[in-house]
C-alpha positions as CSV (number, residue, x, y, z in Angstrom):
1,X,0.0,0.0,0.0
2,X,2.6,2.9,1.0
3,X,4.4,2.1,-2.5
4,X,1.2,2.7,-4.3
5,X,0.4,5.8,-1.8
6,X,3.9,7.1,-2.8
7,X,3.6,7.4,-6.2
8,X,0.9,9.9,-6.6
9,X,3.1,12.1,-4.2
10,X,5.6,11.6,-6.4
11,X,3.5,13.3,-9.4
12,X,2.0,16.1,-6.9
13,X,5.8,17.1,-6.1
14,X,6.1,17.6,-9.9
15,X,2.9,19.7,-10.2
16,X,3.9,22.3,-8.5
17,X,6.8,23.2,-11.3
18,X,4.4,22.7,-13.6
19,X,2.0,24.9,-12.2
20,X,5.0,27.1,-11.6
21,X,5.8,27.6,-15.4
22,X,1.9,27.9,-16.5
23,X,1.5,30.6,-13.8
24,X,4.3,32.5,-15.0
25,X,2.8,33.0,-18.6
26,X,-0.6,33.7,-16.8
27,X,-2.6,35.2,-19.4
28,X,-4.3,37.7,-16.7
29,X,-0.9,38.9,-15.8
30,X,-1.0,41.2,-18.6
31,X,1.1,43.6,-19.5
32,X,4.0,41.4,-18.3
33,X,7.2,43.5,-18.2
34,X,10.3,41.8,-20.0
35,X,13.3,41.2,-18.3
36,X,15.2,44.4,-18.8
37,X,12.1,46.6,-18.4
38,X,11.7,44.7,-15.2
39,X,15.3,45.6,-13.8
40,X,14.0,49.4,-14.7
41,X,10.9,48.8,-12.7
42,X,12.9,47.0,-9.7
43,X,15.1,49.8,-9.6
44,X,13.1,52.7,-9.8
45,X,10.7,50.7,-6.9
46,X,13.8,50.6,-4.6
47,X,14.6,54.6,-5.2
48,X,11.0,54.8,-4.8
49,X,11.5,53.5,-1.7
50,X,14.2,55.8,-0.6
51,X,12.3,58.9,-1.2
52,X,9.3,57.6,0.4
53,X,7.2,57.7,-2.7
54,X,6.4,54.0,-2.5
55,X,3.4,52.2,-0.7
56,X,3.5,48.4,-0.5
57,X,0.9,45.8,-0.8
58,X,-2.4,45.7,-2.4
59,X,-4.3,47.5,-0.2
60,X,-2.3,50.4,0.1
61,X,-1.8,50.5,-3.3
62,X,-5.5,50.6,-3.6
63,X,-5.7,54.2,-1.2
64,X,-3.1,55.7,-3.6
65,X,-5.3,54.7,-6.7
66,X,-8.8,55.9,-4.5
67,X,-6.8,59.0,-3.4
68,X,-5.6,60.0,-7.0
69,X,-2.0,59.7,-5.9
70,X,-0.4,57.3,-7.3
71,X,1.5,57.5,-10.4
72,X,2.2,53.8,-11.5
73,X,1.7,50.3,-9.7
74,X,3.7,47.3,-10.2
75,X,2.0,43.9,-9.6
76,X,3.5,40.3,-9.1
77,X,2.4,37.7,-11.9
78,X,3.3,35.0,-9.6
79,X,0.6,36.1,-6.8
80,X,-0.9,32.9,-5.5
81,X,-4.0,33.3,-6.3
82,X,-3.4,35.5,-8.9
83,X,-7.2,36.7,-8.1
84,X,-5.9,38.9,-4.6
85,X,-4.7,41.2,-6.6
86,X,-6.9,41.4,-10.0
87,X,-9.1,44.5,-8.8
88,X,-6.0,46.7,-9.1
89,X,-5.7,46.6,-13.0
90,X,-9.6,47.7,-13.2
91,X,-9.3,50.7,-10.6
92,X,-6.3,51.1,-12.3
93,X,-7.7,51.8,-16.2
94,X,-10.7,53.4,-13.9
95,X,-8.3,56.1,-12.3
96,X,-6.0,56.4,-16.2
97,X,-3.0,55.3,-14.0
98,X,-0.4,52.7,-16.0
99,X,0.7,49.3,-14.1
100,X,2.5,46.4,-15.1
101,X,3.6,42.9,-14.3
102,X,6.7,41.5,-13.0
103,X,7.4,37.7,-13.0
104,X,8.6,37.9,-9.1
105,X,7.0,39.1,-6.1
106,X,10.2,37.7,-3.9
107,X,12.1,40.0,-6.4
108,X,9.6,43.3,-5.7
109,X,9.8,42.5,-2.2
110,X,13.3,42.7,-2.3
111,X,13.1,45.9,-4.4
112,X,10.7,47.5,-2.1
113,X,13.3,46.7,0.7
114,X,11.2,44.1,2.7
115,X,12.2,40.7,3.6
116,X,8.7,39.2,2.8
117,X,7.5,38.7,-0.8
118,X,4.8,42.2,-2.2
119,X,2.8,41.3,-4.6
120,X,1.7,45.1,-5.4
121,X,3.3,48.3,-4.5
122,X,2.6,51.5,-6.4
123,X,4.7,54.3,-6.7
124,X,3.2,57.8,-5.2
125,X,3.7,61.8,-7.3
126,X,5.4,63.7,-5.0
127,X,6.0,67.3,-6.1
128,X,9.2,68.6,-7.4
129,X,10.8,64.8,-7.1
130,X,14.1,63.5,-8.4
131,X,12.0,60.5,-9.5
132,X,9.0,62.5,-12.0
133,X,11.6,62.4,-15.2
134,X,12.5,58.3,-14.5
135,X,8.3,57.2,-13.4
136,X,7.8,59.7,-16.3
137,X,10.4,57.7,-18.8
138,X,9.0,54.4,-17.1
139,X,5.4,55.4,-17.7
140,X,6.2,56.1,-21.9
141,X,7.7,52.0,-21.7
142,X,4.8,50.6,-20.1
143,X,2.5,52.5,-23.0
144,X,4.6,51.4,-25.4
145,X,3.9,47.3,-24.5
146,X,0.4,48.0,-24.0
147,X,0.0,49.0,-27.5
């Protein structure tokens, strides 16, 4: 019996990779930002961060859309479910503010300078910032792979 239980553990340990490469070409995890738009993202997130113009997690991202602050938000295409944070591109097109996907929420985590995984941050206007030219240059990109 425990060899014929073991087996179908066996195939569930190798679902999860599966599932792991299917989720990161989730269609709803659109637009997905390539690999070097995504080190321009990262890096503008963590500068972000330094100039307080960043608020992580879904919820807070949310207040910045509901308050008319925010000026872009990043999401994580690998959010488990992917569902938790799906309300953000609607508000989002609702509120004419860009977003875009990045493959890794450990990696946005990291950018946002937290040792737990975000799966959404958004990146606040701030008047007379260092940062308005780069969101502004980062903003044209993201157009540009939405059209």
């Amino acid at each position: 019996h425990s060899g014929v239980r073991a087996r179908p553990q066996t195939s569930r340990i190798g679902c999860p990779v599966a599932m792991a490469d299917e989720e990161e070409v989730n269609p709803k995890a659109y637009p997905l930002a390539k690999e070097n738009l995504t080190v321009t993202i990262l890096d503008l997130v963590q500068q972000a961060a330094n100039y307080k113009q960043l608020k992580k997690g879904a919820n807070e991202a949310t207040k910045t859309l509901n308050r008319g602050t925010a000026e872009l938000v990043i999401l994580a295409a690998d959010a488990e479910p992917l569902e938790i944070l799906l309300h953000l591109p609607l508000v989002c097109e609702d509120k004419n503010v860009p977003y875009v996907f990045v493959k890794s929420k450990t990696a946005l985590g990291r950018a946002c300078g937290v040792s737990r995984p975000v799966i959404s941050c958004s990146i606040t206007s701030k008047e007379g910032s260092q940062l308005n030219t780069q969101i502004q240059d980062l903003k044209d990109q993201i157009e540009m792979i939405l059209v």
